[in-house]
C-alpha positions in Angstrom: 17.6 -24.4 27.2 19.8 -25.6 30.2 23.2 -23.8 30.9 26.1 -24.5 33.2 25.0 -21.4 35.6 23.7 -22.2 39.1 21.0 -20.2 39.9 20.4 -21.8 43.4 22.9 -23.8 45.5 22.2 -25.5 49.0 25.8 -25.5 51.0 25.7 -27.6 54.1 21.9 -26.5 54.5 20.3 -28.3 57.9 16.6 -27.2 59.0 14.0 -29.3 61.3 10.8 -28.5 62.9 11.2 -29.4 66.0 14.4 -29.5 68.6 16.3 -31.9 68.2 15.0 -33.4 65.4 15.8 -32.1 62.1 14.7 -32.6 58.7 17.7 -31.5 56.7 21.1 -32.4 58.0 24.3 -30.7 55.9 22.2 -30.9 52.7 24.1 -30.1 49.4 22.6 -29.4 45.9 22.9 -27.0 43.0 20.2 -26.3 40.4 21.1 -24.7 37.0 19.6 -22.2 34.6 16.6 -23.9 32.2 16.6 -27.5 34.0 13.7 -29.2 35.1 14.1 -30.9 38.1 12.3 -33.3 40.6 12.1 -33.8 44.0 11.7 -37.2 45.4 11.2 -38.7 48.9 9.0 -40.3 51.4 6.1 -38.5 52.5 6.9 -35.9 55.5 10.6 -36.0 54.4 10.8 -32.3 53.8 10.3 -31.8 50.0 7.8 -28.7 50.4 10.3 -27.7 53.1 13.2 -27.2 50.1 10.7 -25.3 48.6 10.4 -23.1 52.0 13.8 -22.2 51.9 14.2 -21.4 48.4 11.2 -18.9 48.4 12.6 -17.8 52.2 9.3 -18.5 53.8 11.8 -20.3 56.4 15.3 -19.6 57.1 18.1 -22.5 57.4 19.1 -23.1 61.2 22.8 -23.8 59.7 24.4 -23.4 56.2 23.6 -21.1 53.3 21.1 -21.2 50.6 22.5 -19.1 47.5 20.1 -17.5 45.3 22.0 -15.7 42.3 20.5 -11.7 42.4 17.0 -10.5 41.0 16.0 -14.3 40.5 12.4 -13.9 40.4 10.2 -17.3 42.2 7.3 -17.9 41.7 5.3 -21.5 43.2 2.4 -22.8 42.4 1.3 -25.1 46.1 -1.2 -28.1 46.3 -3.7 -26.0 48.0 -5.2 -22.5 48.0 -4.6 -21.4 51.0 -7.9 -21.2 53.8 -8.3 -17.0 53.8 -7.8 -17.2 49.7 -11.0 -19.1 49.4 -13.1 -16.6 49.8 -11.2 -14.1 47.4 -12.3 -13.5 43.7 -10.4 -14.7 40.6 -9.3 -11.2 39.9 -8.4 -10.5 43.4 -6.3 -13.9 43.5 -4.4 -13.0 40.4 -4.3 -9.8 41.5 -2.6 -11.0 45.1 -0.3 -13.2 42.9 0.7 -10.2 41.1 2.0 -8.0 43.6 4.5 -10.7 44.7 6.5 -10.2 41.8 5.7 -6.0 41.8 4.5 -3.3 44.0 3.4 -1.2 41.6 -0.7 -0.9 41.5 -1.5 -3.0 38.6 -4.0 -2.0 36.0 -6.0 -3.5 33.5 -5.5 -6.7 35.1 -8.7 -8.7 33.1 -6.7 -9.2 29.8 -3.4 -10.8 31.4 -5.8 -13.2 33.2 -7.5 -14.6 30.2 -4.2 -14.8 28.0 -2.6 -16.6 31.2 -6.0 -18.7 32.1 -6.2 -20.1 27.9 -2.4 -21.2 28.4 -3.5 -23.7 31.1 -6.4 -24.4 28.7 -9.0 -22.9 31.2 -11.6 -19.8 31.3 -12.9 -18.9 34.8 -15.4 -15.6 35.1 -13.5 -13.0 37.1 -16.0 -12.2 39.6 -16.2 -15.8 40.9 -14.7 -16.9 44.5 -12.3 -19.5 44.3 -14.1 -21.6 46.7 -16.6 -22.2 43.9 -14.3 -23.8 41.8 -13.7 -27.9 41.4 -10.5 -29.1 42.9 -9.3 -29.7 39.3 -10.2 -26.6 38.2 -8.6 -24.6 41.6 -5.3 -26.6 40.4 -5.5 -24.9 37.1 -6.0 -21.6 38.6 -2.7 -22.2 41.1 -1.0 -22.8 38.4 -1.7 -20.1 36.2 -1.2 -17.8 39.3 2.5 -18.7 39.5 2.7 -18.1 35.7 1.4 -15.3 35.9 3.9 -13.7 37.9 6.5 -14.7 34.7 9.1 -16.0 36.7 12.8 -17.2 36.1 12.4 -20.1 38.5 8.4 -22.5 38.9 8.2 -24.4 41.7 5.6 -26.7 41.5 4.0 -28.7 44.4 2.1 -32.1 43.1 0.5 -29.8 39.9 -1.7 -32.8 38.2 -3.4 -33.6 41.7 -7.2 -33.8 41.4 -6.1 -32.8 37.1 -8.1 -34.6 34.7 -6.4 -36.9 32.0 -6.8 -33.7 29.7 -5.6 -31.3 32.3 -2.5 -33.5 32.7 -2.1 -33.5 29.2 -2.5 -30.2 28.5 0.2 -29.2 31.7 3.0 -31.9 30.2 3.1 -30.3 26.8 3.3 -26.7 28.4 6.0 -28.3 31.1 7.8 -29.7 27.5 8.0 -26.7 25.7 8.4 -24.4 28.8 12.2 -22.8 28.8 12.9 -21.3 32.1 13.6 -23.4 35.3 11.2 -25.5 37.1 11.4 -27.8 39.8 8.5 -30.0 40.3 7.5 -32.0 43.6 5.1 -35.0 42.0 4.4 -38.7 42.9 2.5 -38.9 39.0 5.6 -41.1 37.2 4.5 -40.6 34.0 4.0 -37.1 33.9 7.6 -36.6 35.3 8.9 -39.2 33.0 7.9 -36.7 30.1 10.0 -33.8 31.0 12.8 -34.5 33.8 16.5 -33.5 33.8 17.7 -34.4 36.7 16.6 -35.8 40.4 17.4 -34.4 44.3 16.2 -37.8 46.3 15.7 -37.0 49.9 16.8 -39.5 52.2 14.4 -39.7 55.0 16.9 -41.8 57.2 20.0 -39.6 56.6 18.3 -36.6 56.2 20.6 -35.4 52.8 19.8 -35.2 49.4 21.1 -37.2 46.7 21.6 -35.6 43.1 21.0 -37.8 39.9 20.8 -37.2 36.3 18.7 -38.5 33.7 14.9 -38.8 33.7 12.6 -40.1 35.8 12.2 -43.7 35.2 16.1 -44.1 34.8 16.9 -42.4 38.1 13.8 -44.4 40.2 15.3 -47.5 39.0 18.6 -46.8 40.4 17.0 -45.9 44.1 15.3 -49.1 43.7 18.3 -51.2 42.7 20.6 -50.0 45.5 17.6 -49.8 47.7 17.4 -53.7 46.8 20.8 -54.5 47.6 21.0 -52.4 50.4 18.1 -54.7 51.7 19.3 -57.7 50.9 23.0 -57.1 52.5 20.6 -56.2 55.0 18.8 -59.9 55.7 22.4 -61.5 55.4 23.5 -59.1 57.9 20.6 -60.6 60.0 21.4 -64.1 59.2 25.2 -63.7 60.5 23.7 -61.6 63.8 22.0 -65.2 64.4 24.3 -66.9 63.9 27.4 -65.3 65.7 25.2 -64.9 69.3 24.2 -68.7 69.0 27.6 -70.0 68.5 28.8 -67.3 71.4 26.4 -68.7 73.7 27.3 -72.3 72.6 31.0 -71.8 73.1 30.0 -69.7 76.7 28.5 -73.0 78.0 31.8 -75.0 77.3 33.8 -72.4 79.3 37.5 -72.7 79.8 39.7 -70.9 76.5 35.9 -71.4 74.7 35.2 -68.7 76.4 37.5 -66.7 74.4 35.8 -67.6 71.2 32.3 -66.4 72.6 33.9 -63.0 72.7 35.0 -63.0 69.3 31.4 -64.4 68.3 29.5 -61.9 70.4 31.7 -58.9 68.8 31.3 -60.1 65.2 27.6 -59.8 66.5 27.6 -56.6 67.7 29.7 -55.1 64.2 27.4 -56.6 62.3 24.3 -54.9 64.3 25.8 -51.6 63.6 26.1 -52.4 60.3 22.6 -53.1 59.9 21.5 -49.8 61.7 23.6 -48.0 59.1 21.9 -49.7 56.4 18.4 -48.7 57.1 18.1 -46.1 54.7 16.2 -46.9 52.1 12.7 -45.0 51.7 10.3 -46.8 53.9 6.7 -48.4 51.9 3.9 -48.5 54.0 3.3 -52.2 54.9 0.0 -54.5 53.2 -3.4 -53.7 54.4 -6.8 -54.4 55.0 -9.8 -52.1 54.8 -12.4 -54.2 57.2 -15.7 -53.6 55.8 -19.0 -53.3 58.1 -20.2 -57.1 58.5 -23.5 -56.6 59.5 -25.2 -55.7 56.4 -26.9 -57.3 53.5 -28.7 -56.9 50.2 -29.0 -53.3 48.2 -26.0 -51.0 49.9 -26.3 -47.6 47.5 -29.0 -47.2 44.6 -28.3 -43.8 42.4 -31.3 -43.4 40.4 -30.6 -39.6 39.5 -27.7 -37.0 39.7 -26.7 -33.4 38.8 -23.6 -32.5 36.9 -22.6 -29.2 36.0 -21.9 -27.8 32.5 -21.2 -24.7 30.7 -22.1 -23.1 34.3 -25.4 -24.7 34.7 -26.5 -27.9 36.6 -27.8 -30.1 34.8 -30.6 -33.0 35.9 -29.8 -36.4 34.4 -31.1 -40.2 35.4 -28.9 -43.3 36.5 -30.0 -47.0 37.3 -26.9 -48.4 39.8 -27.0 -50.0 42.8 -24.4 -51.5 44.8 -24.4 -54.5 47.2 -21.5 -56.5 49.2 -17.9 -56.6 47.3 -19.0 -53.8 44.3 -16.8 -51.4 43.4 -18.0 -48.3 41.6 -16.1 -46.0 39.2 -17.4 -42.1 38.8 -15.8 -40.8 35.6 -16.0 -37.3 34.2 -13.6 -34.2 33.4 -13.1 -31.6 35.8 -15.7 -29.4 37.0 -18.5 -31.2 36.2 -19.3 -32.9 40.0 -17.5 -35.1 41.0 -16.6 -34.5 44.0 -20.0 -32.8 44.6 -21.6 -36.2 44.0 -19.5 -38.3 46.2 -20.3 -35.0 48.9 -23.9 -35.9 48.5 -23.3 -39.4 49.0 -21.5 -39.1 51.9 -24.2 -37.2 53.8 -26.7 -39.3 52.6 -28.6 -35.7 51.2 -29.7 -36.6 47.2 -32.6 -37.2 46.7 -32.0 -39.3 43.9 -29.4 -41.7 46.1 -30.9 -43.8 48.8 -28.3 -45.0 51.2 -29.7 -48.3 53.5 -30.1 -47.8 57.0 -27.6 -47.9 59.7 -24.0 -48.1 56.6 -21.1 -47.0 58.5 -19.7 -44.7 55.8 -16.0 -44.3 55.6 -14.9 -40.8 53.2 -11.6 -40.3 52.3 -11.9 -36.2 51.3 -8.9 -35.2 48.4 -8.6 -31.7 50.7 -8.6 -34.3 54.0 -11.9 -32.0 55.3 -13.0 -34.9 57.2 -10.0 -34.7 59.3 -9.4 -31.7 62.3 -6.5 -30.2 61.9 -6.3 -29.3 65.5 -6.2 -32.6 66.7 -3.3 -34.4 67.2 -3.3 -37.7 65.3 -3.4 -40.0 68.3 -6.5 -38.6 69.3 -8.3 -38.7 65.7 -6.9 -42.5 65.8 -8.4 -43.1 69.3 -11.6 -41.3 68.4 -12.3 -44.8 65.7 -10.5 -47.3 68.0 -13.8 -48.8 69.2 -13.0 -52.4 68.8 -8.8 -52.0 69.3 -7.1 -52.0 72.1 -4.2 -48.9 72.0 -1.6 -51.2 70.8 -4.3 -52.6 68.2 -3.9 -48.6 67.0 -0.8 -48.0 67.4 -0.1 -51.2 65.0 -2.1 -49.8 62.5 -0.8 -46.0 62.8 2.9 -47.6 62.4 1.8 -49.8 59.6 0.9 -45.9 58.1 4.6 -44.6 59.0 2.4 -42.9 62.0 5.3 -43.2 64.8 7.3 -41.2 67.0 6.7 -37.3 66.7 4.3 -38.5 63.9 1.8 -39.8 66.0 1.8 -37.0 68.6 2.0 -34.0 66.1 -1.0 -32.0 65.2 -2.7 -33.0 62.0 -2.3 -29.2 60.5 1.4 -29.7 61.0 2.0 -32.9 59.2 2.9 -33.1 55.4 -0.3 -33.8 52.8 0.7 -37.0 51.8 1.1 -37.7 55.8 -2.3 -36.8 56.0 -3.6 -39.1 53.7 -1.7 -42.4 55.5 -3.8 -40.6 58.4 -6.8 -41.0 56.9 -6.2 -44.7 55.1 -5.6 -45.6 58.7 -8.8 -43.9 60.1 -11.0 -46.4 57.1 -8.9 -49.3 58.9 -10.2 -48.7 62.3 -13.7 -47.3 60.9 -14.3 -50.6 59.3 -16.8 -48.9 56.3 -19.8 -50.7 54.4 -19.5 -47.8 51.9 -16.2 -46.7 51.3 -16.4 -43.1 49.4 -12.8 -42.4 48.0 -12.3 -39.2 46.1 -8.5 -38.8 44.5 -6.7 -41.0 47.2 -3.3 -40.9 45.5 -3.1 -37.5 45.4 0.0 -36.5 47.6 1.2 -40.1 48.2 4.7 -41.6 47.7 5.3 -43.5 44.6 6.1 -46.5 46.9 2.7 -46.8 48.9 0.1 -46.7 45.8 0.6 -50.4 44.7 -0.4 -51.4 48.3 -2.9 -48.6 48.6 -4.5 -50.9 45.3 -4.1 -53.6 46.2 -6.1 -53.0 49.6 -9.1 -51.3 47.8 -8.8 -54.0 45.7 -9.6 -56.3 48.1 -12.4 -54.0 49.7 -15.4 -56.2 50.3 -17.6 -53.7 51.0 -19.1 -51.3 48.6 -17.0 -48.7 47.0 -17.5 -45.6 45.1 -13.9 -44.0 43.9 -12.7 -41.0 41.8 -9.4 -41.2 40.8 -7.8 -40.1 37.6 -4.5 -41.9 37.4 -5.0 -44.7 35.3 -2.3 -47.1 36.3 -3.8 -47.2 40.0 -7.3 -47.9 38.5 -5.7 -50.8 36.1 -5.0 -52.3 39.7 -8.3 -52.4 41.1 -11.5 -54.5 40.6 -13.7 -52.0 39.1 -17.2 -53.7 38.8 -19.3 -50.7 37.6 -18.4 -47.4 35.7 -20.4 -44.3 35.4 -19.4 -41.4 33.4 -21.1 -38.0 35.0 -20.4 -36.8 30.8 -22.3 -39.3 29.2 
C-alpha cells in the first residue's frame, strides 16, 4: 500500500567514474513508501550506480541522498559475486543475514526453506553456489535479499537466465509484495505487471526523469517525444543545408549580398546548436550482421545423445539433430536441468554424443560473459578478432555497439553488464562463426537494442544453437529446429 512519505530523495545528486566525466549531473528524484518503481536507461547509463548510492556502496561527489532513519535495504544484484561462488547455501544466507544484524544467528536451516519455497525453489544447504544453474543462482539472489525482510528491494534484472515459470512465479510475489521495491529490468512484460512509477535516465543529459503510470504507458511517452525530438531533429538538418548553400551563394555575388550570407550563415550556426541540444534521446544500437564462416559445407553439428539433470541426478537420454548451413536450433527446458551445461559441451567440442565438423570457427556468446577477460581493455579484446579489418573496420563495428570514447579504452571488468554483452555481439561480428552458440543473449540489454539483436540472428546464415527464455525475442527469429532437454 503506497503512501505520500518519501523514504529516499536524491537532491542535486552528481557522481561519475572517471574525472571529468560524470554519470549523474544535479540528479533529482523522490521514492515513496509501498511503490514499485523502475529504472530505465541505456546500457552503461548508471542505473546500478543509483542503486550504489542508495545502499552507500559509493558516496555522491556533490548533492545529498536522503534516506529517512532505520530504513533497512536490502538488493538482490545480477550476479553472485566471484569469492561467493565457492560459499555454501547456508553460509550465503547466512552472509546475507548479518547485513541486516550482527547478532550470531541461530537455527538458520528453517528460515532458509520458508524463504527458498516463497521463490518456489528447494536447494540442499550444504551445496556451493557455484553448482547451481544460472536460473536457479537467480532464485537464490533473490531469496537472499528477502531474506534479510527489508523495508526497501532493490532488484537488479531479477528474471535474467529465469524460466517462464520462474518469471511467473517472481510477478505474482512482485504483485502481492507490500513494501517498496525498485526494480532495474529490460523484461517489458514483467514490469508491465506491477509498475507505479518510472526514473528514466538520460544518458545525454545525465538526469533522471520521473513518470507515473506503468510501464507500457510511460515507454510510450519516451518514445513519442523521443520521435519528435528526432524528427525536429532531420528538419533542423534540412535548414543547416540549406542556410550554408544560400550563404555561400549570396557570398559569390559580393557587394550588400554579402550581408545576407551572414544572416544565412548565423541562422546556420543557431540551428547547429539546436541540433546538438537535441541529441538526447536514448541511443539504439545500429542494424547488424553476424558474418558466418564461408568455408564450410554439408553436416555443421549432429547431437545424437545428451545429459540433463533431474531431481539431482543426470540423466542419459538420445537425440537425432543435425545442423547444416542457415539452421537455427532452439534448446528448451526449465531451469536447472542443463542448459547451459549443454551449450558448455558444445562449445568445447567435449560430448561425446555431439560431433562438431572439422576446422568450425565457433563463436559463444556466455550469459555470465566468461568468454570475455575482464582485465582487458575492450580495444584489445576487439583487436585480438580483427583478423580481416583494418582498425577503423573495428572501430566501425565497436561504435555500431555504442563502443566509443572512454567505452572503448575502459577495462571490460569496469563496464556495465549490458555493455558487456554489445562487447561480445561485436566480438561474433569480427569472429565471423559457422556455429554460433548463444546462451540468454538479452539478458542485461536495453529494451531498444533486442529487435535489432533479432533481427541479426535472424538473419544468421550459419548454424545456430540459442537458449533464450523471452518469448517475444524468439517470436522474431527463424527457429528451424526445437529440442526440449524435458521431453
Amino acid at each position: 500500500m503506497t503512501s505520500n512519505e518519501s523514504i529516499i530523495s536524491f537532491k542535486k545528486v552528481s557522481f561519475g567514474y572517471v574525472e571529468s566525466r560524470p554519470l549523474l549531473e544535479e540528479v533529482d528524484f523522490s521514492i515513496h513508501r509501498g511503490t514499485k518503481i523502475t529504472i530505465m536507461g541505456q546500457n552503461g547509463a548508471g542505473k546500478s550506480t543509483i542503486f550504489k548510492l542508495i545502499t552507500k556502496e559509493i558516496r555522491p561527489e556533490e548533492g545529498v541522498v536522503n534516506i529517512v532513519n532505520n530504513l533497512s535495504i536490502a538488493i538482490s544484484r545480477q550476479v553472485i559475486p566471484q569469492e561467493e561462488l565457492d560459499l555454501t547455501v547456508r553460509e550465503f544466507f547466512e552472509k546475507a543475514m548479518s547485513r541486516q544484524s550482527k547478532e550470531k544467528i541461530y537455527n538458520i536451516d528453517p528460515k532458509i526453506d520458508e524463504i527458498l519455497e516463497a521463490v518456489n525453489f528447494k536447494a540442499p544447504h550444504d551445496k556451493t553456489m557455484r553448482s547451481f544453474s544460472g536460473g536457479q543462482q537467480a532464485r537464490l539472489l533473490l531469496a537472499s535479499a528477502l531474506i534479510q525482510a527489508p523495508d526497501l528491494l532493490l532488484l537488479d534484472e531479477p528474471t535474467n537466465n529465469l524460466d517462464k515459470a520462474g518469471i511467473e512465479h517472481l510477478t505474482k510475489f512482485l504483485i502481492d509484495y507490500d513494501k517498496t521495491c525498485i526494480i532495474i529490468s529490460h523484461d517489458a512484460d514483467f514490469l508491465n505487471s506491477f509498475t507505479d512509477g518510472v526514473l528514466y535516465l538520460d544518458v545525454f543529459t545525465k538526469k533522471i526523469e520521473q513518470y507515473r503510470g506503468n510501464y507500457f504507458d510511460v515507454r510510450e511517452q519516451i518514445t513519442a517525444r523521443q520521435e519528435k525530438e528526432n524528427r525536429k531533429n532531420a528538419q533542423l538538418k534540412k535548414e543547416i543545408i540549406e542556410n550554408k548553400e544560400k550563404a555561400n551563394f549570396f557570398a559569390k555575388k559580393g557587394g550588400n549580398l554579402r550581408f545576407v550570407a551572414k544572416k544565412m550563415r548565423e541562422k546556420a550556426k543557431d540551428a547547429e546548436t539546436r541540433v546538438v541540444e537535441l541529441k538526447r534521446e536514448d541511443k539504439s544500437i545500429r542494424p547488424f550482421i553476424i558474418p558466418s564462416q564461408k568455408d564450410i559445407k554439408g553436416e555443421i553439428v549432429n547431437i545424437s545423445g545428451f545429459k540433463i539433470i533431474k531431481n539431482n541426478k543426470v540423466i542419459q537420454k538420445k537425440a537425432n539433430i543435425e545442423l547444416r548451413r542457415n539452421e537455427h536450433l532452439l534448446l528448451k527446458g526449465p531451469n536447472g536441468i542443463g542448459k547451459s551445461t549443454l551449450l558448455e559441451s558444445i562449445a568445447k567440442n567435449e560430448a561425446t554424443e555431439i560431433k562438431i565438423a572439422p576446422n568450425v570457427n565457433i563463436g559463444y556468446y556466455r550469459q555470465d560473459f566468461s568468454t570475455l577477460d575482464f582485465n582487458e581493455t575492450a580495444y584489445k579484446s576487439l583487436s585480438k578478432l580483427a583478423k580481416k579489418q583494418s582498425e577503423a573496420e573495428m572501430r566501425k563495428i565497436a561504435a555500431n555497439f555504442l563502443i566509443t570514447g572512454d567505452v572503448i579504452n575502459s577495462k571490460i571488468g569496469d563496464l556495465s553488464e549490458g555493455q558487456k554483452g554489445l562487447l561480445s555481439f561485436a566480438r561474433l561480428v569480427l569472429q565471423e562463426p559457422g556455429l554460433l552458440i548463444l546462451d540468454e543473449p538479452t539478458n542485461h540489454m536495453n529494451f531498444r537494442h533486442i529487435n535489432v539483436i533479432a533481427e541479426a540472428l535472424n538473419k544468421y546464415d550459419g548454424a545456430m544453437i540459442i537458449v533464450s527464455h523471452v518469448s517475444d525475442f524468439v517470436d522474431k527469429i527463424r527457429i528451424d529446429k526445437y529440442l526440449d532437454l524435458e521431453d
